[in-house]
C-alpha positions in Angstrom: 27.5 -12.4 -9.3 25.0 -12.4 -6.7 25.5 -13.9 -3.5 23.1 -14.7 -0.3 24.8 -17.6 1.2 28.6 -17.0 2.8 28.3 -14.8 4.6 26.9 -14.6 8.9 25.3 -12.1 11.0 27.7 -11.3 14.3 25.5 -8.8 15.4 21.6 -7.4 15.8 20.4 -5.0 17.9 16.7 -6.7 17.6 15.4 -9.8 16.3 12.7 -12.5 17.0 14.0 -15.7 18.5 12.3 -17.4 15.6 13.6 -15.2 12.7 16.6 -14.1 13.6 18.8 -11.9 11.0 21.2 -15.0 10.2 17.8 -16.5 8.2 18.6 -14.1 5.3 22.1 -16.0 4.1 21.0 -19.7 4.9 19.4 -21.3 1.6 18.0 -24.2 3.6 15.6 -21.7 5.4 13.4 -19.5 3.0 11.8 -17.6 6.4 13.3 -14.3 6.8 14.4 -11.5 9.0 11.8 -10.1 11.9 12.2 -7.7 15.0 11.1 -7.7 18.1 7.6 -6.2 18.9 8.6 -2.1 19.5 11.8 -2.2 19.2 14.5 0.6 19.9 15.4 2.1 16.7 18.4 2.7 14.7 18.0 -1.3 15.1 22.0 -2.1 14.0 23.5 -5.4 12.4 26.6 -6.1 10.9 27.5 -8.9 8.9 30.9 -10.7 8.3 31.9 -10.9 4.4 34.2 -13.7 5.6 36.9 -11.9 2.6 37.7 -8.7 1.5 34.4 -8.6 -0.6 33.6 -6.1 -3.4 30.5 -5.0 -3.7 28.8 -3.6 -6.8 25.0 -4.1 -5.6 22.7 -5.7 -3.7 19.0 -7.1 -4.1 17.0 -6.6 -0.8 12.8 -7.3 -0.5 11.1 -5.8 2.4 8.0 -6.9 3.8 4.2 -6.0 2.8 3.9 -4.0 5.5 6.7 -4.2 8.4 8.9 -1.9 5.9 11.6 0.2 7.0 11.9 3.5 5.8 15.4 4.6 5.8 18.3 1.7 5.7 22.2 2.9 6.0 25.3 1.2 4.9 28.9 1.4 5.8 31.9 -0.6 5.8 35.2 -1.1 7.4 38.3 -2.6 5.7 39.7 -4.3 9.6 40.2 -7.3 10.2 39.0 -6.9 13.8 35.4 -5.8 15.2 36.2 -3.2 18.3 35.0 -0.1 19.3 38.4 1.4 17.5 36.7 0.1 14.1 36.8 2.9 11.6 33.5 2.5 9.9 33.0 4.7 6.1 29.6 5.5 4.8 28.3 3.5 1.5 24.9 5.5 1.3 21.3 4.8 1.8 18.4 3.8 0.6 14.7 4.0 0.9 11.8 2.0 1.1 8.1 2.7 -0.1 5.2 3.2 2.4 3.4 0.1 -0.4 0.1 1.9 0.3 -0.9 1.4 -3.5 -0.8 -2.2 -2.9 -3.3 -2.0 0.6 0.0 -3.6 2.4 -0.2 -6.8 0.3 2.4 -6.5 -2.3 6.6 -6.6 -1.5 8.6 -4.3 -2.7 12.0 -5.3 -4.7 14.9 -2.9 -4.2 17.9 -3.3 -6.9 20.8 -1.0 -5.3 23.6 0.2 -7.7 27.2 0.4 -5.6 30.8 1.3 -7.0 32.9 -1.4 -6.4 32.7 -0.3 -2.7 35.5 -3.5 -0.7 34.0 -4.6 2.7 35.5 -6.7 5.2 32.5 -6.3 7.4 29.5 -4.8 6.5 27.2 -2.8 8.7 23.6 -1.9 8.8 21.2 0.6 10.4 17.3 1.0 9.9 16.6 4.1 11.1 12.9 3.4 11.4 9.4 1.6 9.8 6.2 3.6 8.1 3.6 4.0 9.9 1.4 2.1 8.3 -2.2 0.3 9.9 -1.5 -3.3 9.9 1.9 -2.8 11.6 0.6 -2.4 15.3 3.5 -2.8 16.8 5.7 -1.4 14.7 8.1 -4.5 13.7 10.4 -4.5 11.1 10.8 -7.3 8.8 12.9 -8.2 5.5 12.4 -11.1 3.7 15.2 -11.9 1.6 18.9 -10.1 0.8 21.7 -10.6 -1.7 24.9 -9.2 -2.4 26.0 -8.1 -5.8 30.0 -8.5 -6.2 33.0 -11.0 -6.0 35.5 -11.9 -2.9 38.9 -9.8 -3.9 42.0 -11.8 -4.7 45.2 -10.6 -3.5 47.8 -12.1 -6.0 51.3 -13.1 -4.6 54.0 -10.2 -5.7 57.2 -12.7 -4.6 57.7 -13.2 -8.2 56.8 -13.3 -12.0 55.9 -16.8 -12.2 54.2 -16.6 -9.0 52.0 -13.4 -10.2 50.8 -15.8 -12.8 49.6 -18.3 -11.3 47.4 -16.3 -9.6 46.0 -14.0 -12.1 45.4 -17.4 -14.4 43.6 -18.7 -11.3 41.8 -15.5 -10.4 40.5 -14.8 -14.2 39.2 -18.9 -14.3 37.6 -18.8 -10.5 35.7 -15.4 -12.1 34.4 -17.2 -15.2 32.9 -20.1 -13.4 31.7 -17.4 -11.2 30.0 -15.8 -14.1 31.4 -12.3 -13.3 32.9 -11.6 -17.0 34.0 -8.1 -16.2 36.1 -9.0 -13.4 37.5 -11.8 -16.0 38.4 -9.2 -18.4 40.4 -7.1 -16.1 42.2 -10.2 -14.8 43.0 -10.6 -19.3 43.9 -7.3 -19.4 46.4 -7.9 -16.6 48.0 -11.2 -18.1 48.9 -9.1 -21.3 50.4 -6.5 -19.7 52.5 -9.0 -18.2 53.0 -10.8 -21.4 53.7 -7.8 -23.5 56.4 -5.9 -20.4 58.1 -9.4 -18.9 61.4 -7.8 -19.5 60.6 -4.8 -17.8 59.1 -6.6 -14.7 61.8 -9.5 -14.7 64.4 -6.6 -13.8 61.9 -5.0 -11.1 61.2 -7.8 -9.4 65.1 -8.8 -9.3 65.9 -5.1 -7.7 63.3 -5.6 -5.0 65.1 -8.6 -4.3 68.0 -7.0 -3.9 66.4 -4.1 -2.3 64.9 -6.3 -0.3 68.5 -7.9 1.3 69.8 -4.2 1.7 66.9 -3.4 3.8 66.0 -0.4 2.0 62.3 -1.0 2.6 61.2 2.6 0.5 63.1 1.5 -2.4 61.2 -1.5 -2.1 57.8 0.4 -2.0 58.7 2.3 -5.1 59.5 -1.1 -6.9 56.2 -1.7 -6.0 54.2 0.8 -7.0 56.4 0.4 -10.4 55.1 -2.9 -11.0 51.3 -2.5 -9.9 51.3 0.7 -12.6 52.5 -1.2 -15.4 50.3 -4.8 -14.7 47.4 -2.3 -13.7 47.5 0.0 -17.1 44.8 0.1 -18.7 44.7 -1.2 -22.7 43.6 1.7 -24.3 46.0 3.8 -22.7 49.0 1.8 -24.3 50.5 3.4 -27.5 50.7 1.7 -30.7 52.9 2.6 -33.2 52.6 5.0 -35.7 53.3 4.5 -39.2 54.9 7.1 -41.1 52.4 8.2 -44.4 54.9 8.9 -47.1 54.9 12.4 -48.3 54.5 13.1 -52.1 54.4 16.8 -53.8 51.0 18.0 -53.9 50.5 20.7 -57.1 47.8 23.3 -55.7 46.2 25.5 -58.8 44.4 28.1 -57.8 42.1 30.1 -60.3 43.9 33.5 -61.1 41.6 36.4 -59.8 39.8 39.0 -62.0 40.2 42.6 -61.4 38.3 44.6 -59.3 36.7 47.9 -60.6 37.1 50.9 -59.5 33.9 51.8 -57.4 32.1 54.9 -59.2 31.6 57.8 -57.2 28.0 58.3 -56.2 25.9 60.8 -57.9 24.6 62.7 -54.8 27.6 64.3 -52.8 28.0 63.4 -49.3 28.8 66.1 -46.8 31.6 65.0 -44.7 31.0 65.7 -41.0 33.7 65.3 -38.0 33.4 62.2 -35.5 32.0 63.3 -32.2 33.1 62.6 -28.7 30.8 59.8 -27.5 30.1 61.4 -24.0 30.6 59.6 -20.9 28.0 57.5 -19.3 27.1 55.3 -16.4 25.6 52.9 -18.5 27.6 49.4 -19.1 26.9 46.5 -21.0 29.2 43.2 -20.1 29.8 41.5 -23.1 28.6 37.6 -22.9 30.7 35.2 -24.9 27.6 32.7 -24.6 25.1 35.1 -25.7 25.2 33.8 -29.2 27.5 36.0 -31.1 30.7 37.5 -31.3 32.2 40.9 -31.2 36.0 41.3 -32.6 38.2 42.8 -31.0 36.9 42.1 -27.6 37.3 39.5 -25.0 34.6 38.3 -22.4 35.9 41.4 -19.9 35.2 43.6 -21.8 32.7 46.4 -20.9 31.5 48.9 -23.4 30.3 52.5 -22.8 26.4 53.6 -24.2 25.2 56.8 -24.3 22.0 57.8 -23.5 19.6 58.7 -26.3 18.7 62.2 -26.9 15.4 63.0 -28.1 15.6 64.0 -31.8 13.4 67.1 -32.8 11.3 66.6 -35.9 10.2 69.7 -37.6 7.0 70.3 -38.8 5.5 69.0 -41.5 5.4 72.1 -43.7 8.9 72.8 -43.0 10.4 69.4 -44.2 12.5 69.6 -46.9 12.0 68.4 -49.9 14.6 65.4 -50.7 17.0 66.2 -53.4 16.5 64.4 -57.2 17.8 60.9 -57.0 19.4 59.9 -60.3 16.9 57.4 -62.4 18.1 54.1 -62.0 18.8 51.4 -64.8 15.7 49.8 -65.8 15.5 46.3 -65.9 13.7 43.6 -67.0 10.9 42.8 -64.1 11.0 39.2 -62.9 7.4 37.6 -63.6 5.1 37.3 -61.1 3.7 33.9 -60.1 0.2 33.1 -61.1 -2.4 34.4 -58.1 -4.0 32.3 -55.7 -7.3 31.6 -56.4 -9.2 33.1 -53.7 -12.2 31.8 -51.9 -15.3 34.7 -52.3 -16.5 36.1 -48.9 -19.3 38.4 -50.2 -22.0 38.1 -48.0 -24.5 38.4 -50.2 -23.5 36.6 -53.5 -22.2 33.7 -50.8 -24.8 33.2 -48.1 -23.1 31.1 -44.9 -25.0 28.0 -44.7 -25.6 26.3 -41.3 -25.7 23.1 -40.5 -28.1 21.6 -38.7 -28.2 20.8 -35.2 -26.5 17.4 -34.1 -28.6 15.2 -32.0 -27.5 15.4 -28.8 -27.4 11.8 -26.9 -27.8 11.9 -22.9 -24.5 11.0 -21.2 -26.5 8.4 -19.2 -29.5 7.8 -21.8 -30.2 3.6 -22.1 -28.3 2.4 -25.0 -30.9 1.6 -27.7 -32.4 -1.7 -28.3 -30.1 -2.6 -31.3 -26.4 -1.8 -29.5 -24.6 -4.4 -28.7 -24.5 -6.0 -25.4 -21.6 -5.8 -23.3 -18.7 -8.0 -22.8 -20.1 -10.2 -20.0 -17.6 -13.3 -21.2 -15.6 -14.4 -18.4 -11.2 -13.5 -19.4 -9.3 -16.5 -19.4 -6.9 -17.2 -16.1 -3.7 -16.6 -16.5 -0.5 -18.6 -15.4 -0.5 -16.5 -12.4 -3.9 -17.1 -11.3 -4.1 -20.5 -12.4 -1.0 -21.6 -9.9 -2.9 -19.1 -7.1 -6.3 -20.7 -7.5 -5.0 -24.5 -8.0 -7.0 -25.7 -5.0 -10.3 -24.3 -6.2 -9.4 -25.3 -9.9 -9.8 -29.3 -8.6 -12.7 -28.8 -6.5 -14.6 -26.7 -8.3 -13.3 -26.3 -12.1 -11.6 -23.6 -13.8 -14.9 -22.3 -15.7 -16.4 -20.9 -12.7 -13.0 -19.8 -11.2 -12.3 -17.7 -14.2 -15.7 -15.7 -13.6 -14.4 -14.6 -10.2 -10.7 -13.6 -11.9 -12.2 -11.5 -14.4 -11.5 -7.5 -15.1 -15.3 -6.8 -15.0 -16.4 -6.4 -11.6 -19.5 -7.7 -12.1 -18.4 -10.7 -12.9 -15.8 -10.9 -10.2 -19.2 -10.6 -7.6 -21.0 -13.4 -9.1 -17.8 -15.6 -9.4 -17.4 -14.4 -5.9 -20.9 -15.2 -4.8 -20.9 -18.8 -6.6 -17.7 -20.0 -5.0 -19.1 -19.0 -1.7 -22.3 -20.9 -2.5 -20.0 -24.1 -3.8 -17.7 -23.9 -0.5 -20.8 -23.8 2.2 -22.8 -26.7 0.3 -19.2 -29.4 0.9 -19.7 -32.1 3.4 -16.9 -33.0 4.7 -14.5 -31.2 6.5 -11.3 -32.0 4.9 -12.7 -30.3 1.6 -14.1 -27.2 3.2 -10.9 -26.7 5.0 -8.9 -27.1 1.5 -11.8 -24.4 -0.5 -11.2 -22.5 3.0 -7.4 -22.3 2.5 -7.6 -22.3 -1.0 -10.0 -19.0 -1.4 -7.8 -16.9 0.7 -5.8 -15.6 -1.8 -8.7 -14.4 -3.7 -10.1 -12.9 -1.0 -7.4 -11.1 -0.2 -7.1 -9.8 -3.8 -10.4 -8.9 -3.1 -9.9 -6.9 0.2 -7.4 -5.1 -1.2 -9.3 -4.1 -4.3 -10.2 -0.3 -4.7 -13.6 -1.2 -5.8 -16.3 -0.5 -3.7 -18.5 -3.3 -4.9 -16.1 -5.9 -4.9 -14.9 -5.6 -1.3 -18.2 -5.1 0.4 -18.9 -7.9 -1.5 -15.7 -9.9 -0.1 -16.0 -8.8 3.5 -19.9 -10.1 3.6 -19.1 -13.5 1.6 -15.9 -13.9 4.0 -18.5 -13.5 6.8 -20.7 -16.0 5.6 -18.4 -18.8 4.9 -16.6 -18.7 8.6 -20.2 -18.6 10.2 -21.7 -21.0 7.7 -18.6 -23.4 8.2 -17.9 -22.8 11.8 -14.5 -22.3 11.6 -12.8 -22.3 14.9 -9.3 -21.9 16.3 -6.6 -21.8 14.5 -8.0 -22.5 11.3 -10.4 -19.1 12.0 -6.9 -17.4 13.5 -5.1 -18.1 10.1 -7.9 -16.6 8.0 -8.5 -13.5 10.4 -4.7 -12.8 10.4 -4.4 -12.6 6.8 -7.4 -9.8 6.2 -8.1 -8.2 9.3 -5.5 -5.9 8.6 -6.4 -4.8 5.2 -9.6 -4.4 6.4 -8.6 -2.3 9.5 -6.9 0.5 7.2 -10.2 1.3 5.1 -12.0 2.0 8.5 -12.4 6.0 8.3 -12.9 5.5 4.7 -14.2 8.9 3.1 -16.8 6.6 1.2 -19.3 5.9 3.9 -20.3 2.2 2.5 -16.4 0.9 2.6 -16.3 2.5 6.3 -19.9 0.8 7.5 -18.5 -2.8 5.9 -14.8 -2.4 7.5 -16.2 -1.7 10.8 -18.5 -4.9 10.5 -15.6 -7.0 10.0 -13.3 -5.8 12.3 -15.5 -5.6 15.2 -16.6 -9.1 13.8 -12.8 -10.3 14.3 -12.3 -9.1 17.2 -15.4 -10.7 19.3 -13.9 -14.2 17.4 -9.8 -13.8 17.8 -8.2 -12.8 20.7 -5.2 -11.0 18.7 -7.3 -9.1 16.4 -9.4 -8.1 19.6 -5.9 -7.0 21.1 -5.1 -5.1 17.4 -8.4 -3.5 17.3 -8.0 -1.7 20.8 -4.3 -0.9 20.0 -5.4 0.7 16.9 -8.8 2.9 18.4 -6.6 4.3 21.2 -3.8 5.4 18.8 -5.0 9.3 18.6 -5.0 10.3 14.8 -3.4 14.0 13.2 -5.9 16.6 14.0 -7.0 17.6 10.3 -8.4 13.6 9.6 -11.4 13.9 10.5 -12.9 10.7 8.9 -10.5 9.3 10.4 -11.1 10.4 14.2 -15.0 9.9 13.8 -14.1 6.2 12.9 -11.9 6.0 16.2 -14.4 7.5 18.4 -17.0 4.8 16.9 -15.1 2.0 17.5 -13.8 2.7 21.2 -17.3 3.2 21.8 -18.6 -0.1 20.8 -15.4 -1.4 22.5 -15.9 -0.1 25.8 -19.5 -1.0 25.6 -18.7 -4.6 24.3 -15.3 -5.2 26.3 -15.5 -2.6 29.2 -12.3 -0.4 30.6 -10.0 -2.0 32.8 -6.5 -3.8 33.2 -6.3 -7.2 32.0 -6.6 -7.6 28.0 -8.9 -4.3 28.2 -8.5 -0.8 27.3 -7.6 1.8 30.1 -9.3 5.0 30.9 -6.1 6.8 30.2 -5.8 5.7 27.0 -9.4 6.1 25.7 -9.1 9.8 27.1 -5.9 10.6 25.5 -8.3 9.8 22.3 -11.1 11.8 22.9 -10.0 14.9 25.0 -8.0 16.3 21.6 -11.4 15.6 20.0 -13.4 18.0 22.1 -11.5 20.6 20.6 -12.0 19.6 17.1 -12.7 22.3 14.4 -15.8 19.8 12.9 -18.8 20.2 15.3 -19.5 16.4 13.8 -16.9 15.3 15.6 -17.0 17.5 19.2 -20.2 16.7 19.2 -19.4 12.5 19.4 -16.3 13.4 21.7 -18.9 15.4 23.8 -21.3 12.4 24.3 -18.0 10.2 24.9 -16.6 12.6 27.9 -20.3 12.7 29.4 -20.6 8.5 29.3 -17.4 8.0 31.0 -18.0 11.2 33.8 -21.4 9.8 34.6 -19.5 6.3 35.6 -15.9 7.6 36.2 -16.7 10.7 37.9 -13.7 13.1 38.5 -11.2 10.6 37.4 -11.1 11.7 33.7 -10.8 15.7 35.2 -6.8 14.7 35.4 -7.0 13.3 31.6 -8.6 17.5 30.6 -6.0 19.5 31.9 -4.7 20.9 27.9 -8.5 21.0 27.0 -9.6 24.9 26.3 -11.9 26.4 29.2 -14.1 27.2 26.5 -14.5 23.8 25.8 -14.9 22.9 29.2 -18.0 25.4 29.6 -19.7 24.0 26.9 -19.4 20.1 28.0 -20.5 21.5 31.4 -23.7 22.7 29.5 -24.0 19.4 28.2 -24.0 17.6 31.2 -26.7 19.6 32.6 -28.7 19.4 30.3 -28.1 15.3 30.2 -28.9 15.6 33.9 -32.3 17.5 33.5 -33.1 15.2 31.5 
């Protein structure tokens, strides 16, 4: 049975005021769980299972892209939280880094557990993914369940009492709908059923055992009578019946003589056995090898001697062999008819070849009498229909289904006409319900790996925020939703998907204050030194940032932190990017002066030299 509600968080080492860990098992709240921004990790909570609970599972959805990446469970079996608690390990589990998805998809975890009893159950996150939307790296999970059923101690002070509990037990785990635990419950009330005599008597000596004070006598009573209501029902023996015996009559066939073997007609020289000399060699038998040698067991090791080169006369001086005696002739068994065999003379055959196929281009124009393709808009499916219900009543579903369809073609122009439809509305009301009611296409769109499709998505986006002058909040809750996206394909390797991603996110950021504030975070954070792409794109951006936005203190980047960019740059092994890193150092020494020489201190002197050189030659010029 799976269970979120019961249950309370006593304890996290990190969560938001506004989603705090005690979300995830209150039914009346669907928000869930959410950390602090940077928070110190292993973040730690434990939650109280109110019962001895055991646990055979749990479901657990992270988020699209605050995920953790390792998450630990253990248990303890007190009844008390101190720092004496004896904590056991469950396991682990991990989550994806839900790149496939561009960070827009949640991941559903189904963990398996053996019947693992918790009183209190504890859990560490080791850590998130570094991943691009998740600036500052937050940790989120959006729902959690447990798999299992609360243990039931039964009362041991008698039969009758034993019971009643069992009975009770087995009908609380039916309405329950945890059957297995119902059958074990059965298999218990038969045992009882089937050996009341037998636990009558035990449960009298404890009793008595019990008055005496002879407490281990009472423990072994004990033990007694959990081993016979705990047997399992296939290990109980059924009686055998006895299968009468009657004389069986065996005939067997009398056998004929055996003959004499003749003697051969060529006489055989007897020769005397030979020492087989002794050797080095061993072979160790292997009773797996596939057969069988009798007489010997696995140990056995068997001595080989080594061949000795056998000296072949020559050929004149072979003997002749001596007459063999003329066998009895039989009858010869008839041959089967021959094969009728395909003639490969040459000349009477000539090879004929064919002739030569006609060759179409692999991008030659169909001719004029193919078919054309499939430009027939697919129809929407429940899915989409129940995501695109707002545009649906504005706008229909004929020209919503062009914008859903597989061919990305179509997808533009449904793209392109919604657009269209959304900035010709008049009043506001509508355009903010098309507004609100396009975003989940769009971000289907952002997050498609099609080249056409998202350039096409980012521009459109553009266009309807300008066209509609969206403001505020309404703009915040739009740019919120794809900036991110849009912010991992900067660095793109394809140069079109870079150019566009960089449009919107410098777009953002001159509009929102928080993207502005993710955007900066993001450009500063120095990349690994074999992503290239990816530092070109960095370099690019906190240069248009700096000469948009300027360096300073208050909601602006530091020189610090645009130099702990670009000094590992200088030493880049592509001369593309030294030579942007170059132009970068000069900028910000011609305005700085010799307050970015404290920034260079790792950077080679050969390096140094050449950005020297550079700045001459800047100055000459």
């Amino acid at each position: 049975m799976s269970l979120a509600s019961g249950f309370t968080s006593v304890f996290c080492s990190s969560e938001d005021p506004s989603y705090p860990f005690e979300n995830l098992f209150k039914d009346d709240i669907p928000a869930g769980w959410i950390s602090m921004p940077n928070p110190s990790f292993p973040i730690e909570s434990i939650v109280d299972m109110k019962a001895p609970f055991v646990m055979n599972g749990l479901d657990i959805v992270s988020h699209e892209f605050m995920i953790a990446n390792r998450i630990d469970l253990f248990g303890t079996l007190d009844e008390k939280l101190d720092k004496k608690t004896q904590w056991f390990s469950i396991g682990f589990f991990t989550f994806n880094t839900n790149q496939r998805s561009q960070w827009v998809a949640r991941e559903l975890k189904h963990v398996t557990i053996e019947n693992v009893t918790v009183r209190y159950l504890r859990i560490l996150i080791e850590g998130v993914h570094d991943v691009p939307p998740n600036r500052d790296n937050r940790c989120a999970l959006i729902s959690l369940t447990f798999n299992g059923h609360k243990e039931i101690k039964p009362r041991m002070t008698g039969l009758s009492e034993l019971v009643e509990d069992l009975t009770n037990a087995k009908i609380a785990a039916v309405e329950e709908e945890n059957y297995s635990t119902a059958a074990q419950y059965k298999d218990q009330l038969l045992n009882i059923e089937e050996n009341k005599d037998e636990l009558t008597t035990l449960f009298n000596q404890k009793v008595e055992f019990l008055k005496q004070e002879e407490y281990l006598e009472v423990e072994n009573v004990m033990q007694r009578i959990n081993s016979i209501i705990k047997r399992p029902r296939d290990e109980i023996e059924e009686p055998i019946e006895e299968i009468p015996q009657h004389p069986i009559t065996i005939t067997e066939p009398i056998p004929e003589p055996i003959p004499e073997p003749t003697p051969p007609a060529v006489s055989v020289e007897e020769q005397p056995l030979q020492e087989m000399p002794q050797t080095d060699t061993l072979i160790q038998v292997n009773e797996d090898a596939g057969f069988f040698l009798t007489g010997f067991d696995k140990n056995t090791t068997i001595a080989i001697a080594p061949e000795e080169p056998v000296e072949q006369p020559p050929p004149e001086e072979i003997p002749e062999e001596p007459p063999q005696p003329s066998p009895v002739e039989e009858e010869p068994e008839p041959l089967p008819p021959p094969k009728k065999q395909r003639s490969i003379d040459v000349q009477d055959s000539p090879r004929r070849i064919a002739p030569p196929k006609e060759r179409v281009p692999r991008f030659s124009k169909p001719p004029p009498d193919s078919p054309p393709k499939n430009d027939t808009p697919d129809e929407l499916s429940d899915e989409h229909k129940s995501e695109a219900a707002t545009l649906i009543s504005l706008f229909g579903e004929k020209v919503v289904a062009i914008a859903y369809s597989q061919n990305w073609s179509l997808r533009v122009q449904g793209l392109e006409k919604l657009c269209e439809l959304i900035k010709g509305l008049k009043t506001k009301p509508e355009q903010t319900r098309a507004l609100s009611g396009i975003l989940p296409l769009m971000r289907r769109r952002f997050g498609d790996g099609l080249k056409a499709t998202y350039c096409a998505a980012v521009e459109q986006m553009i266009n309807i925020l300008e066209a509609l002058k969206v403001e505020g909040a309404e703009l915040g809750s739009a740019v919120h939703v794809l900036f991110p996206i849009a912010l991992s394909k900067v660095g793109d390797t394809n140069v079109r998907i870079d150019e566009v991603s960089n449009t919107f996110v410098l777009w953002c950021a001159d509009k929102d204050k928080w993207a502005r504030e993710e955007l900066q975070q993001y450009a500063i954070k120095s990349p690994p030194s074999n992503q290239y792409h990816l530092q070109k794109a960095k370099l690019i951006l906190i240069e248009k940032i700096i000469e948009k936005y300027g360096i300073g203190d208050k909601g602006k980047v530091k020189l610090g932190e645009v130099m702990g960019l670009v000094a590992p740059c200088l030493d880049s092994r592509k001369e593309e990017v030294r030579k942007m890193a170059i132009k970068l150092t000069i900028s910000l020494q011609q305005k700085y002066g010799t307050a970015i020489e404290k920034y260079m201190k790792n950077v080679p002197r050969l390096v140094k030299d050449q950005l020297a050189a550079a700045t001459a030659n800047t100055d000459a010029h």
